[in-house]
N, C-alpha and C positions, 0 to 999 in steps of 0.2 A: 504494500500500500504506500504510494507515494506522500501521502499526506505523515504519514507517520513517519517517515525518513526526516520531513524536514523541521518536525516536532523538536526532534531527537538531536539535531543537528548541532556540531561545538566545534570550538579551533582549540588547539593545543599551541602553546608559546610558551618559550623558544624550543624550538624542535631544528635538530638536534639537542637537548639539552645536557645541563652538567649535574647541576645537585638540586632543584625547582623545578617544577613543570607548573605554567595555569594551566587551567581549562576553564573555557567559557562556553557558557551557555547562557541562551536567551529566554529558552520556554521549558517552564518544567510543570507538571502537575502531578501533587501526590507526592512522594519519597522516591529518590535513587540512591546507586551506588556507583560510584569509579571503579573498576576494576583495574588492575594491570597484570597482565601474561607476559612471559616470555614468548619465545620462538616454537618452543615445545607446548605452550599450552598450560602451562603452570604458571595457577594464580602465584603474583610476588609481593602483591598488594593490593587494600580495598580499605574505599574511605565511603563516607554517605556524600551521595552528590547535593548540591545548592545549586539554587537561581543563582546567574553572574557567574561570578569569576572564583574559581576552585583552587589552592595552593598544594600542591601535591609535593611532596621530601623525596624527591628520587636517590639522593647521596647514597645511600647504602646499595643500590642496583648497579653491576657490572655494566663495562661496555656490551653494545651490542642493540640489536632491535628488538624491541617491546611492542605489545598493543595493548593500545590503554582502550577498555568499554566504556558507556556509560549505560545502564540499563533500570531502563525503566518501566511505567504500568505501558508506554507506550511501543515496550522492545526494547532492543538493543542495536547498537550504533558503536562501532569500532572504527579508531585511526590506529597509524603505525608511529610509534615514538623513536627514535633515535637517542641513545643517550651516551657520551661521549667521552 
């Protein structure tokens, strides 16, 4: 469902990052969560998602690519993180 993608939809800054990640979002209804996976699929971290703008502690994550969820009553919506 297209209406749901752009429900769901956020940017991640700065990507590639170091020890911070935001995430921003504009429209939430209800309760979420952030996720972040590695490459294999293992959660590495999870916080509850907010309206705006979300501070995520990457420092303890190895280099390499991540995808960070966000998932909600309306899905889930995955980008690819870089951390560096």
């Amino acid at each position: 469902n297209e209406q749901l993608s752009i429900s769901n939809d956020f940017t991640i800054f700065p990507n590639p990052a170091k020890s911070t990640v935001s995430l921003n979002i504009n429209f939430l209804v209800g309760k979420g969560n952030i996720v972040i996976a590695d490459v294999y699929g293992k959660q590495v971290k999870s916080q509850p998602l907010s309206l705006g703008t979300n501070t995520i502690n990457i420092a303890n994550l190895s280099k390499g690519i991540y995808f960070v969820s966000i998932i909600t009553s309306d899905g889930k919506t995955t980008k690819k993180l870089v951390v560096e």
